[in-house]
DRENDO-1510 file (C-alpha; in Angstrom, 1 decimal, always signed):
<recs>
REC; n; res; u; v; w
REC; 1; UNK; +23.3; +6.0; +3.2 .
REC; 2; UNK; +21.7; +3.8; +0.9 .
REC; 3; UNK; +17.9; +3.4; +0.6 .
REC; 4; UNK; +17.7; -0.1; +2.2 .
REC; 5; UNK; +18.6; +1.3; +5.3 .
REC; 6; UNK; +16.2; +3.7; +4.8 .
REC; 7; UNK; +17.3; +7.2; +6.8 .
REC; 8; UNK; +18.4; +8.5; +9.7 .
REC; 9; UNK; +18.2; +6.1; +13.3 .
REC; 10; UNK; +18.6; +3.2; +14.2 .
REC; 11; UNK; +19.7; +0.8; +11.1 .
REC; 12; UNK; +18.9; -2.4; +12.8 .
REC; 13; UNK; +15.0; -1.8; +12.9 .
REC; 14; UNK; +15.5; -0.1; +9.7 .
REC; 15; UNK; +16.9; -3.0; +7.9 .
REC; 16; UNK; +14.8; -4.1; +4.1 .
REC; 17; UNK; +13.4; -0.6; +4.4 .
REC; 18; UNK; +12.9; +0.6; +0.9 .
REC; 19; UNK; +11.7; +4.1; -0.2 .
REC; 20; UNK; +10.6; +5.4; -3.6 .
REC; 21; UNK; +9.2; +8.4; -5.5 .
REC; 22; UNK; +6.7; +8.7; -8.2 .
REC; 23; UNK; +7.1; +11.7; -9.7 .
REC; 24; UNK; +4.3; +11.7; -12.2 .
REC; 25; UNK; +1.6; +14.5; -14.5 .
REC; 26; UNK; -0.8; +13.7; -12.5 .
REC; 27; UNK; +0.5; +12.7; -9.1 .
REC; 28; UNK; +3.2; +12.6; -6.8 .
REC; 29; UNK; +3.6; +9.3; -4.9 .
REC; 30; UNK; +6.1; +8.2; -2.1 .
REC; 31; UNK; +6.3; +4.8; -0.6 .
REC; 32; UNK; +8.1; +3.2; +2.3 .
REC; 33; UNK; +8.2; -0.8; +2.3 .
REC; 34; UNK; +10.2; -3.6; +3.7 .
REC; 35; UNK; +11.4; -6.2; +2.0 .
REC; 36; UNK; +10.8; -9.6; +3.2 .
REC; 37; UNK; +11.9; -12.9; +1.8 .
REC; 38; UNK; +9.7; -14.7; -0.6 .
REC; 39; UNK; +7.6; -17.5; +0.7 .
REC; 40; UNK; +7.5; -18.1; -3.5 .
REC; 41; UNK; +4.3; -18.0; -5.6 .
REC; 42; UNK; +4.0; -19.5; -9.1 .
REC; 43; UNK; +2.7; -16.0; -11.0 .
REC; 44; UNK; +6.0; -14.3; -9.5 .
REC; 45; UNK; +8.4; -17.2; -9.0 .
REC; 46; UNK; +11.7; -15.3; -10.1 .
REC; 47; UNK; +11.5; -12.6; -7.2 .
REC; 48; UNK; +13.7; -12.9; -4.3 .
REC; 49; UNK; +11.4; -11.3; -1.7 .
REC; 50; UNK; +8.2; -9.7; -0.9 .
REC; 51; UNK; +6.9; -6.4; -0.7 .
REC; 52; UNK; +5.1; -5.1; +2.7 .
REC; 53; UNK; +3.9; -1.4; +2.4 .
REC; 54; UNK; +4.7; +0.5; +5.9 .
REC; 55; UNK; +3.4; +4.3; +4.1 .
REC; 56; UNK; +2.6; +5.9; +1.4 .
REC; 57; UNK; +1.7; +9.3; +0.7 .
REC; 58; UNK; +0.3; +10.8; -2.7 .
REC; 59; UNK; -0.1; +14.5; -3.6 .
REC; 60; UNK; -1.6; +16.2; -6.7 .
REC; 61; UNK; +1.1; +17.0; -9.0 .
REC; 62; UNK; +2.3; +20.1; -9.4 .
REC; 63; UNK; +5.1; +21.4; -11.4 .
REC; 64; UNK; +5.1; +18.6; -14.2 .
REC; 65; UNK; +4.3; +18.6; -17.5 .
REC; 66; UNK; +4.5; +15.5; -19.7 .
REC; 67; UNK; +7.1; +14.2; -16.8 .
REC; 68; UNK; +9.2; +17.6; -16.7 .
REC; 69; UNK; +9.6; +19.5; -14.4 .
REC; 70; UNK; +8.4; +23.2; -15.4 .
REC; 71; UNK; +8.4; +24.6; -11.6 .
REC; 72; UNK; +10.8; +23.6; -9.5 .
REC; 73; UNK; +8.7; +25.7; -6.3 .
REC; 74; UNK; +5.5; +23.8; -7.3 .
REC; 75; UNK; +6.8; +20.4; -7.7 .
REC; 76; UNK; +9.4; +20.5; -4.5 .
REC; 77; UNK; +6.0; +21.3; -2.7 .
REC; 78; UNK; +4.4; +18.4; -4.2 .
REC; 79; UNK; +7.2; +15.9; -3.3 .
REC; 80; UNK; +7.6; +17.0; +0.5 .
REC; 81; UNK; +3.9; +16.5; +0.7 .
REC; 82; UNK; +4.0; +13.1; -0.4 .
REC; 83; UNK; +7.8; +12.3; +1.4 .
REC; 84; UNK; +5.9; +14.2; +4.9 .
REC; 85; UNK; +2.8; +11.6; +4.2 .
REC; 86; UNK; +4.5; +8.0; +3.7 .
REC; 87; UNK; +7.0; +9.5; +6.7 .
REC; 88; UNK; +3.7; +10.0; +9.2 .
REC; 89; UNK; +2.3; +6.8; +8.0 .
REC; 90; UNK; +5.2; +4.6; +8.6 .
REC; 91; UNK; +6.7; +6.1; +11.7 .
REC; 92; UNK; +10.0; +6.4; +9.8 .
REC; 93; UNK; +12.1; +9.2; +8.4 .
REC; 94; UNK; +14.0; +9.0; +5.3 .
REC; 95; UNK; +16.7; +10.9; +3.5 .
REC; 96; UNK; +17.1; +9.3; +0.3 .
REC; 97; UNK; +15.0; +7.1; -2.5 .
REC; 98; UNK; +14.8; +5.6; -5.7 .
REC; 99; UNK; +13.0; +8.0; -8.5 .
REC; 100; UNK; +11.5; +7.0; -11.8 .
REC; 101; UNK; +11.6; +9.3; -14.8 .
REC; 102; UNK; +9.4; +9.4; -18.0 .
REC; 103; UNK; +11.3; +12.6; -19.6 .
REC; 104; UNK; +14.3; +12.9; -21.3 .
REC; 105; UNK; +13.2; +11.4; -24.8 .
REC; 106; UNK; +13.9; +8.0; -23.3 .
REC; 107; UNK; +15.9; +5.6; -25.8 .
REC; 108; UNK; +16.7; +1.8; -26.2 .
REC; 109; UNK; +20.1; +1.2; -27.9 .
REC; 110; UNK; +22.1; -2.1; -28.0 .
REC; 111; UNK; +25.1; -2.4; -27.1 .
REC; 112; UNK; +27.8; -5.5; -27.1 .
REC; 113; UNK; +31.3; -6.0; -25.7 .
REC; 114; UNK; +34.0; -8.4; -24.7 .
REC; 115; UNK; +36.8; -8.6; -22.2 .
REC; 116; UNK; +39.6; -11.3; -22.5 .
REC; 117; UNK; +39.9; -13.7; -19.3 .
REC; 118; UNK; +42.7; -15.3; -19.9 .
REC; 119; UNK; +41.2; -18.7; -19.1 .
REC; 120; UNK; +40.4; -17.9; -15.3 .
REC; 121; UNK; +37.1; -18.0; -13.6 .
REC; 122; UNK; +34.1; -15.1; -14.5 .
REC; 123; UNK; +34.3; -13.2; -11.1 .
REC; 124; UNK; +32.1; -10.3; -10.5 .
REC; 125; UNK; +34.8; -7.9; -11.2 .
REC; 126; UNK; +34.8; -9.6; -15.0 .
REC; 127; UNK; +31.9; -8.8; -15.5 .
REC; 128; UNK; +31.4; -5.3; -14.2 .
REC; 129; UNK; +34.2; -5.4; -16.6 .
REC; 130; UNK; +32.5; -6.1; -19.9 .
REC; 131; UNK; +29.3; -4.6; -18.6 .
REC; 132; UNK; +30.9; -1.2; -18.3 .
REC; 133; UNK; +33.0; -1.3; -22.0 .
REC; 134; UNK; +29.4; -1.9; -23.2 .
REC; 135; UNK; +27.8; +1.1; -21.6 .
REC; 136; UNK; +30.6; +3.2; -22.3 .
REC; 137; UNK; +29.0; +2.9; -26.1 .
REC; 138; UNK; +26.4; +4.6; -25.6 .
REC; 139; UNK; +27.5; +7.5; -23.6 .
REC; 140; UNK; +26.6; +11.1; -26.3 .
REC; 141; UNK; +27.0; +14.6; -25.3 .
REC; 142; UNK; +24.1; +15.4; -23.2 .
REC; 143; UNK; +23.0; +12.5; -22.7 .
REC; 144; UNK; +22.4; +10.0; -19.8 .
REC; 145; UNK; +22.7; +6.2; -19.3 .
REC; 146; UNK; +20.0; +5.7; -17.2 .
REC; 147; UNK; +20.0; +1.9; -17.4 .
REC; 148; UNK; +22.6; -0.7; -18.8 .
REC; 149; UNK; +21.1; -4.3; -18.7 .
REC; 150; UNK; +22.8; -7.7; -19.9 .
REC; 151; UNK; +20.7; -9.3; -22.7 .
REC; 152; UNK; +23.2; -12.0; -22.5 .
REC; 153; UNK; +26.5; -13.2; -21.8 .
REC; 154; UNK; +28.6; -15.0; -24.1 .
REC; 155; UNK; +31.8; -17.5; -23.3 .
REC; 156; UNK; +34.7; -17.6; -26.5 .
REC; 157; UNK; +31.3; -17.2; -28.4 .
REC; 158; UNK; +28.9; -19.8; -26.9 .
REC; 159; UNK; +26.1; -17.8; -25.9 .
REC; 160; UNK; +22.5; -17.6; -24.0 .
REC; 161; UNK; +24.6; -17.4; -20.6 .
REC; 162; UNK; +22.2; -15.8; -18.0 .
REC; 163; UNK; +25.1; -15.9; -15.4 .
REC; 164; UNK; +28.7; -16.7; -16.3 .
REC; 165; UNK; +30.3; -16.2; -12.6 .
REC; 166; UNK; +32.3; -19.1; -11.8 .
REC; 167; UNK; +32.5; -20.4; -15.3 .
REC; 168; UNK; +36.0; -20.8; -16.9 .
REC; 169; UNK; +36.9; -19.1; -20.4 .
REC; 170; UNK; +39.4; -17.4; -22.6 .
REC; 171; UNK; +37.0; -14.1; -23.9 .
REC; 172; UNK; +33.5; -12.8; -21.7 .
REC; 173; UNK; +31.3; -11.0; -24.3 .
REC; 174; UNK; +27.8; -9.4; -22.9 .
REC; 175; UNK; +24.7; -8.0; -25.1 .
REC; 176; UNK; +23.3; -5.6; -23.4 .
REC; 177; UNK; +19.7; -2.7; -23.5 .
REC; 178; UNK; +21.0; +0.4; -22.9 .
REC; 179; UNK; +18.1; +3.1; -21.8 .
REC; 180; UNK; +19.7; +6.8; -22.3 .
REC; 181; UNK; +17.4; +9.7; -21.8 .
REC; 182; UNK; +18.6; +13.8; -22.2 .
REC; 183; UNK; +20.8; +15.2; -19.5 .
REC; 184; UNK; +18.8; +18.4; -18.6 .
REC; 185; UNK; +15.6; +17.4; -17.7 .
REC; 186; UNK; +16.9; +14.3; -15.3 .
REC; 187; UNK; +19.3; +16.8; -13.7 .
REC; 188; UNK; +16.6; +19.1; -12.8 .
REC; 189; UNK; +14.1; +16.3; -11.3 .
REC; 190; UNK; +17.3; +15.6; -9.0 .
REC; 191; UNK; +17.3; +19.3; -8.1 .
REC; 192; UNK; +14.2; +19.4; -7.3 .
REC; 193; UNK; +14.3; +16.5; -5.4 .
REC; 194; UNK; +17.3; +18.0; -3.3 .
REC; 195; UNK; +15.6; +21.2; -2.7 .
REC; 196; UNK; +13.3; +18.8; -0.3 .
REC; 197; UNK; +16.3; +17.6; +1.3 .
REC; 198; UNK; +16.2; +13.6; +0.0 .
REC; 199; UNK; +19.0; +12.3; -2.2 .
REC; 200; UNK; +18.3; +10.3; -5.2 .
REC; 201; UNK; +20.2; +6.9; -4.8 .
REC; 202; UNK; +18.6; +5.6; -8.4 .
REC; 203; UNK; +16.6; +6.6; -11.4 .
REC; 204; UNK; +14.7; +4.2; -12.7 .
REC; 205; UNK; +12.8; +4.2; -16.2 .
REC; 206; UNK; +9.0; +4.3; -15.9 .
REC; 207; UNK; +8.3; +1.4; -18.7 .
REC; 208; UNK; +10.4; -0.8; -16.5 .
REC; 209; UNK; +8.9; -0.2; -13.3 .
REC; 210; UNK; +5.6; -0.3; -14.7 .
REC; 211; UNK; +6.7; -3.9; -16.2 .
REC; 212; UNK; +8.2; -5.1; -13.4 .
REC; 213; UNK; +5.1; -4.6; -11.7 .
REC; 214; UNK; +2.1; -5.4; -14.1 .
REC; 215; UNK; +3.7; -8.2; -15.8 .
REC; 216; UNK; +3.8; -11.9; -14.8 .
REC; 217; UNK; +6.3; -14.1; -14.8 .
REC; 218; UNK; +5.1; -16.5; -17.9 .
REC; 219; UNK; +4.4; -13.0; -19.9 .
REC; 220; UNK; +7.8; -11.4; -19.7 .
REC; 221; UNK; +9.5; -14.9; -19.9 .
REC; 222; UNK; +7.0; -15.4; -23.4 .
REC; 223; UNK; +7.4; -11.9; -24.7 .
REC; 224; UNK; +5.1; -9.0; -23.5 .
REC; 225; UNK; +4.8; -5.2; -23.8 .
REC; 226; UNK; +3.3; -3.5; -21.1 .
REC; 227; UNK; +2.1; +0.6; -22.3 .
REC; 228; UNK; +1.9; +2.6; -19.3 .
REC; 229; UNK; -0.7; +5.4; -19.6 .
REC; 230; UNK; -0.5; +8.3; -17.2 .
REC; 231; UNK; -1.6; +11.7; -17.4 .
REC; 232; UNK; +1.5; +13.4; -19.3 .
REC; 233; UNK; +3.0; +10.5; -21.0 .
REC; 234; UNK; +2.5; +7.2; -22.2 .
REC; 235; UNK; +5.4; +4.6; -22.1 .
REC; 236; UNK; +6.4; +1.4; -23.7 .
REC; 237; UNK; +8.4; -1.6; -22.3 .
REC; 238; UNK; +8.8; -4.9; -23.7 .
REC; 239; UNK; +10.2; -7.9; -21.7 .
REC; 240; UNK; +11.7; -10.8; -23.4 .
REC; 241; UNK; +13.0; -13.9; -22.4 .
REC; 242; UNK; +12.7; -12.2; -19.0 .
REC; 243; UNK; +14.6; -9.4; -19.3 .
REC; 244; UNK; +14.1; -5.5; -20.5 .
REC; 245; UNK; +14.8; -5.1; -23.6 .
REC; 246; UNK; +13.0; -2.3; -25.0 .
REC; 247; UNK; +11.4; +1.5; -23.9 .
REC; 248; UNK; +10.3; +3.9; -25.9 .
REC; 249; UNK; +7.9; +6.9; -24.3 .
REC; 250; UNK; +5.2; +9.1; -26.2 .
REC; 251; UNK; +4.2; +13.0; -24.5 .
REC; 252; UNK; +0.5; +12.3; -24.4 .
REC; 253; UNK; -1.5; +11.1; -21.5 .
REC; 254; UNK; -4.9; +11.2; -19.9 .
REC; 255; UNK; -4.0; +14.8; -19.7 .
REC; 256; UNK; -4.5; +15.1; -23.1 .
REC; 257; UNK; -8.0; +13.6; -23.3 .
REC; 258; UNK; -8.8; +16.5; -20.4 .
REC; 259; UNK; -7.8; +19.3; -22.1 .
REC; 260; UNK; -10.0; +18.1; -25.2 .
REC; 261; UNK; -12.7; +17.3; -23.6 .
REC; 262; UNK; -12.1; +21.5; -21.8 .
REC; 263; UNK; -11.9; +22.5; -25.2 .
REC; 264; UNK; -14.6; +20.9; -27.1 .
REC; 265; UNK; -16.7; +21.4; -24.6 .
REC; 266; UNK; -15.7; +24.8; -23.5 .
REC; 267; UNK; -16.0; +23.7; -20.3 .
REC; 268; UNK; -13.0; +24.4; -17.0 .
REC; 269; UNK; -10.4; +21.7; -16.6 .
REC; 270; UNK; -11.7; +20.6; -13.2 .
REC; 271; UNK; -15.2; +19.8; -15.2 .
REC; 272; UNK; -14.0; +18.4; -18.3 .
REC; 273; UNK; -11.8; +15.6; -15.8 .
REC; 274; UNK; -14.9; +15.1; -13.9 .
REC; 275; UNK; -17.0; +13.6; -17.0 .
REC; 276; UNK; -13.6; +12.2; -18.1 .
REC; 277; UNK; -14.1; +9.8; -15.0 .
REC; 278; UNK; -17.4; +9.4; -14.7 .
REC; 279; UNK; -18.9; +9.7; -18.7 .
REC; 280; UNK; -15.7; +9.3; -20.7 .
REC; 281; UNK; -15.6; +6.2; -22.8 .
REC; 282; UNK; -13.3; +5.1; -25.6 .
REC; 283; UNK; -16.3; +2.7; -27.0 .
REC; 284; UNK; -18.2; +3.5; -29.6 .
REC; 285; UNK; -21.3; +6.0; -29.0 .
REC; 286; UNK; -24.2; +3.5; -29.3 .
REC; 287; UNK; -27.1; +4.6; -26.9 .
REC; 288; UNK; -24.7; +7.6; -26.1 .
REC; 289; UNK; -26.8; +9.8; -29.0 .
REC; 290; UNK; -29.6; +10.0; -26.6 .
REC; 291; UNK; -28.3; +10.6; -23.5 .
REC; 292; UNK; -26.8; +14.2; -22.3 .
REC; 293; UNK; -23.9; +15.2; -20.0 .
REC; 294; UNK; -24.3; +18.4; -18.0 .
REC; 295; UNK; -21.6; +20.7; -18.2 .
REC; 296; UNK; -20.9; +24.4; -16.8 .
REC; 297; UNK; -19.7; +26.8; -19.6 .
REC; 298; UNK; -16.4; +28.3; -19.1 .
REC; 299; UNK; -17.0; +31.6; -17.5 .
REC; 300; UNK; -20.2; +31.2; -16.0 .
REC; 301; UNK; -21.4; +31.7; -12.9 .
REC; 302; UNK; -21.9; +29.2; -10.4 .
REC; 303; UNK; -26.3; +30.8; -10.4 .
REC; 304; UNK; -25.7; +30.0; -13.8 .
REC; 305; UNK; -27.7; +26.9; -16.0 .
REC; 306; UNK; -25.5; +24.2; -16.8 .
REC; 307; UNK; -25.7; +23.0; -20.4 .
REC; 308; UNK; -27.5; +19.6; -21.4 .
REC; 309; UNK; -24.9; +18.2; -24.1 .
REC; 310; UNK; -25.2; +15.2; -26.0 .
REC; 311; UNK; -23.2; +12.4; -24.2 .
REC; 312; UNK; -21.7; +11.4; -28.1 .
REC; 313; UNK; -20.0; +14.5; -28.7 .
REC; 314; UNK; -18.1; +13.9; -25.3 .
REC; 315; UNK; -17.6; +10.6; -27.0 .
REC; 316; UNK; -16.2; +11.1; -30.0 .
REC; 317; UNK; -13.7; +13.7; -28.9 .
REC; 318; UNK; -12.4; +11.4; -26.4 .
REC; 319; UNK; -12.1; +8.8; -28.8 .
REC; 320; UNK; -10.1; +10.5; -31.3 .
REC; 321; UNK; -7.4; +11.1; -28.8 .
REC; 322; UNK; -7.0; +7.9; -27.6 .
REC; 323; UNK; -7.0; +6.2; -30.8 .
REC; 324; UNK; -4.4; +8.4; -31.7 .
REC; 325; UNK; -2.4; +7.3; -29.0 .
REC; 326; UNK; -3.5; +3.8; -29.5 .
REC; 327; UNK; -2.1; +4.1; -33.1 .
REC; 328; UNK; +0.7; +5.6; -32.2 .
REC; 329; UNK; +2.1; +2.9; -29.8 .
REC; 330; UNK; +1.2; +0.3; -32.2 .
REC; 331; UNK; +3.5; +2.4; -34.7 .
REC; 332; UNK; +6.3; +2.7; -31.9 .
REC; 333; UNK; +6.0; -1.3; -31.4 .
REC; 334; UNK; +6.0; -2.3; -34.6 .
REC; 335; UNK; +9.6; -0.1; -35.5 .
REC; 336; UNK; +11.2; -1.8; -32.5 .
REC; 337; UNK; +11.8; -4.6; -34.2 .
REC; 338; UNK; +10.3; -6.9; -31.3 .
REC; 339; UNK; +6.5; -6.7; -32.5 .
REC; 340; UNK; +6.6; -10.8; -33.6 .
REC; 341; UNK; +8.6; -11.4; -30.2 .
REC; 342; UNK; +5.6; -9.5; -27.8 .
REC; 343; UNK; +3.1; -12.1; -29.6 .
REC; 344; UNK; -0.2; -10.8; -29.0 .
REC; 345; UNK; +0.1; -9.8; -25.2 .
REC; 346; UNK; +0.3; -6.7; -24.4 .
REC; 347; UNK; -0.3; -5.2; -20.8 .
REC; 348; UNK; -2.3; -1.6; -20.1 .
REC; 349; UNK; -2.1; +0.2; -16.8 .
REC; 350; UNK; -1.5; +3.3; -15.5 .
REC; 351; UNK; -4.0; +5.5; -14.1 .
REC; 352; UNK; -5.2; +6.8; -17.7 .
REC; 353; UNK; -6.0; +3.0; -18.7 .
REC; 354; UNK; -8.7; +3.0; -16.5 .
REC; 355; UNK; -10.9; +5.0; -18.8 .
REC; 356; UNK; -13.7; +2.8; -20.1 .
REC; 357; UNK; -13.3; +0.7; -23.2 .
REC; 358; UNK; -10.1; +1.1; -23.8 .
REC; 359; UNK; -8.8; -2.6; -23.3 .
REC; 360; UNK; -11.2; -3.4; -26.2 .
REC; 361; UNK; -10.0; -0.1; -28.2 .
REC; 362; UNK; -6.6; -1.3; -27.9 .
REC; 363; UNK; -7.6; -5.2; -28.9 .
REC; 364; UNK; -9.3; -2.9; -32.1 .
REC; 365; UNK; -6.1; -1.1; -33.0 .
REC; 366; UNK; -3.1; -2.7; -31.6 .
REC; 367; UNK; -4.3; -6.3; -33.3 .
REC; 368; UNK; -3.2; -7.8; -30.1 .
REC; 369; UNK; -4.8; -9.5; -26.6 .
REC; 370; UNK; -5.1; -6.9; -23.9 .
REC; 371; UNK; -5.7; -7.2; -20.4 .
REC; 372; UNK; -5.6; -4.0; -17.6 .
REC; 373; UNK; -2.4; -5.2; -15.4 .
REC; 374; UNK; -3.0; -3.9; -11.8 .
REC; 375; UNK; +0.7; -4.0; -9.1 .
REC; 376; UNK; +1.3; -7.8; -8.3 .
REC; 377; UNK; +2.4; -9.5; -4.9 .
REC; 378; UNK; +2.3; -6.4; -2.3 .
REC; 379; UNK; +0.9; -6.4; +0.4 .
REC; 380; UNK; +0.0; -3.5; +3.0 .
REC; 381; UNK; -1.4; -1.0; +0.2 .
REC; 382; UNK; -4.4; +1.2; +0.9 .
REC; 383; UNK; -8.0; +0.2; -1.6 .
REC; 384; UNK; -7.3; +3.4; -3.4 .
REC; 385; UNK; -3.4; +2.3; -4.6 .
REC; 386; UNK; -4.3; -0.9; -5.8 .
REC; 387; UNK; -5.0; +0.1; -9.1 .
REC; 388; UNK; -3.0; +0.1; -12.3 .
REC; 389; UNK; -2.6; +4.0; -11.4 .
REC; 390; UNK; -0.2; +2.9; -8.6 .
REC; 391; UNK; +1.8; +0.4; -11.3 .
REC; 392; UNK; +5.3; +2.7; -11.3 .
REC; 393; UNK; +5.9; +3.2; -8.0 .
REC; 394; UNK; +5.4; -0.3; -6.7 .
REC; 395; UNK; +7.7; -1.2; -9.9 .
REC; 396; UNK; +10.1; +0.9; -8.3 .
REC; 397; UNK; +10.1; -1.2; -4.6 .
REC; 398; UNK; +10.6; -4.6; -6.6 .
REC; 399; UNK; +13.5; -3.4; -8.8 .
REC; 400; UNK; +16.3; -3.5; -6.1 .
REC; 401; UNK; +15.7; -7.2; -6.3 .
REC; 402; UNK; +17.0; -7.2; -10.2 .
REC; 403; UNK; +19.5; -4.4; -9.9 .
REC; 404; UNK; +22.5; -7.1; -9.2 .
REC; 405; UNK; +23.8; -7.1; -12.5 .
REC; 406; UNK; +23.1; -3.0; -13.9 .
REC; 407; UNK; +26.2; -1.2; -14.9 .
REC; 408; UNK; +27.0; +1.9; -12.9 .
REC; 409; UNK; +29.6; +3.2; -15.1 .
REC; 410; UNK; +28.3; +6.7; -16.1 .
REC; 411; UNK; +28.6; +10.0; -16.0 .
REC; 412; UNK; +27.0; +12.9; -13.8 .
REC; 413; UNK; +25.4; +13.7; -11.1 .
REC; 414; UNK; +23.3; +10.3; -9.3 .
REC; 415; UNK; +25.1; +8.6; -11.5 .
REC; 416; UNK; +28.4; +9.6; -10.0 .
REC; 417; UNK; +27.4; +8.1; -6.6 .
REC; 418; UNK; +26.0; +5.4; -7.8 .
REC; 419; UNK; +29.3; +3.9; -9.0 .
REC; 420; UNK; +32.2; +1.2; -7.8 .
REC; 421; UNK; +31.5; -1.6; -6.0 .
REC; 422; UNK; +30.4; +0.3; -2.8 .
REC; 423; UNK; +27.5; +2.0; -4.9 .
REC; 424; UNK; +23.8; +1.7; -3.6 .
REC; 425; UNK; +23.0; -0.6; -5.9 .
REC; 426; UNK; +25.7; -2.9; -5.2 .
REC; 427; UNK; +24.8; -2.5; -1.5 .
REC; 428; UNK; +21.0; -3.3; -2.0 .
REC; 429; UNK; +22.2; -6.4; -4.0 .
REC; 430; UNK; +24.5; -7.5; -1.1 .
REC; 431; UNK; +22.1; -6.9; +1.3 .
REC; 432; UNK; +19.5; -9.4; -0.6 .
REC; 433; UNK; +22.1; -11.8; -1.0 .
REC; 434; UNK; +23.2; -12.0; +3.0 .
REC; 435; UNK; +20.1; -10.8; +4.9 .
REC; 436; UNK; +18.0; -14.5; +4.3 .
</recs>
């Protein structure tokens, strides 16, 4: 069953359904849409259809570390929650969905290949063709393709080809952004994901989903980077010429931020998020030396007097983690070899980009124009998931729209049954191409 049909019942009222998981530090999010064609819009011209939210369902996360599952009890608990939630809300129950991951030590390789023609037309099957030879280079021992994207296709050597079927040529050659990512921790998010009873039809890389969500048309056409923050990890994807071509992914987050502000402070986890939110502030101090933030000591009882501290110390721990973040993603950027092709725009969101000042923190340290990117053209979602917090999962719901030409041709587990041309993602792409 693939996740455009949604679940069990009746497939006809079912049809567009799509349902994801966000597996995140910080939360665990499930949404169930339908997809409907697009009546166009100049922003977000290139996708096929629109996106109408029928239920969503977010949980605490529990179980995750830094996007790994540590306790498989803890975070299958987490992820019916959420499933149960979006279920309830959209009258609708589903058995499978598409999962992004953050883990693994995510890695951009690229790749090229060729496959002779023999003068006939490109046909779809030429071109899974060449697609797969060039995946097949990047397969290691313990390692995963999770994605295998065309660049660009080449015909006997003339290149910048975005779509060679039908063409006529002697020798197809592809460029492609291979995204591999460690075996172990992808095959236990699927476990974990079974233990509720759902199958996993697709991973999908976080940086992606996040950029296919945050970023506008003009921006990934141009050359952008988008730096999702969450609460374990912060990623990197940059879009060029319109297409993925680069993810990298750091094991910091807003999580980090909390735990220094706990331990500075000497204050309980629950507290030391609490001024996060409402105090925290990656600005310089200014007035800050004169105001106070009231904190309860770890320990204390709750009869106990809170502490008056001064709102700059609060300040200048939180700063020093984010800048080292900040300087850290301009270092990850910069050794990708794409820093001239990203200009100066780069994209924040994620739920740890809301914190205060940091668009002009990274405008300071990344040298570059920065704007908060919030999920674009969906409709139906709650106030609350509007936010750049909610980036990833709605990435997720527009990426079966731009899944036509991904290889399949790997190894293990979801990637087994996600292969040949009666795979999911073929399906979804068929689907878009007969249902409007």
């Amino acid at each position: 069953m693939s996740w455009f049909l949604g679940g069990r019942g009746d497939t006809q009222a079912r049809s567009g359904i799509v349902s994801v998981l966000d597996v995140g530090s910080s939360k665990v999010c499930c949404i169930i849409a339908r997809l409907l064609p697009n009546e166009g819009g100049r922003a977000l011209s290139t996708r096929t259809h629109r996106v109408q939210v029928l239920g969503i369902g977010h949980q605490k996360s529990l179980g995750v570390k830094s996007g790994v599952i540590v306790d498989l009890d803890r975070a299958e608990q987490a992820i019916r929650l959420a499933v149960d939630a979006a279920e309830r809300m959209a009258g609708l129950t589903i058995d499978s969905l598409i999962v992004n991951v953050s883990a693994g030590r995510l890695k951009s390789e690229q790749a090229s290949a060729t496959v002779k023609l023999g003068g006939h037309e490109v046909a779809k099957s030429d071109v899974n063709r060449v697609l797969s030879a060039g995946a097949r280079q990047a397969l290691r021992v313990e390692r995963e393709v999770v994605h295998s994207l065309p660049v660009a296709f080449s015909l006997d050597l003339e290149g910048g080809i975005r779509d060679p079927r039908g063409m006529v040529g002697d020798m197809l050659g592809v460029d492609m952004h291979v995204v591999t990512a460690d075996a172990v921790p992808l095959r236990n998010l699927e476990l974990c994901i079974n233990r509720a009873h759902l199958a996993v039809e697709r991973m999908v890389v976080t940086p992606y989903a996040s950029g296919l969500a945050a970023l506008v048309d003009d921006e990934a056409e141009m050359g952008a980077a988008c730096i999702d923050m969450g609460g374990g990890t912060t990623t990197i994807s940059v879009f060029v010429d319109g297409k993925f071509v680069h993810a990298d992914a750091l094991p910091i987050g807003g999580n980090h931020v909390t735990m220094d502000i706990a331990r500075g402070l000497s204050t309980r986890l629950e507290d030391a998020e609490r001024l996060k939110v409402m105090h925290g502030s990656a600005l310089p101090a200014g007035d800050a030396d004169r105001d106070t933030v009231t904190i309860q000591p770890m320990g204390s009882d709750e009869d106990e007097q809170p502490l008056q501290v001064p709102r700059a110390a609060m300040t200048r721990i939180v700063r020093a983690r984010v800048e080292e973040t900040l300087e850290l993603v301009r270092d990850r950027l910069n050794r990708s070899g794409y820093g001239s092709l990203i200009g100066r725009r780069v994209v924040l969101t994620g739920g740890a980009s809301l914190l205060t000042g940091l668009p002009e923190a990274g405008r300071r340290l990344l040298g570059r124009n920065v704007r908060l990117g919030r999920p674009l053209g969906v409709a139906g979602l709650p106030e609350a998931a509007k936010g750049a917090a909610f980036a990833a999962p709605i990435g997720l719901l527009i990426y079966p729209q731009v899944a036509e030409f991904e290889s399949r041709g790997t190894k293990g587990g979801i990637f087994m049954r996600a292969t040949g041309t009666a795979g999911p993602i073929h399906r979804v792409g068929q689907w878009l191409r007969d249902s409007f």
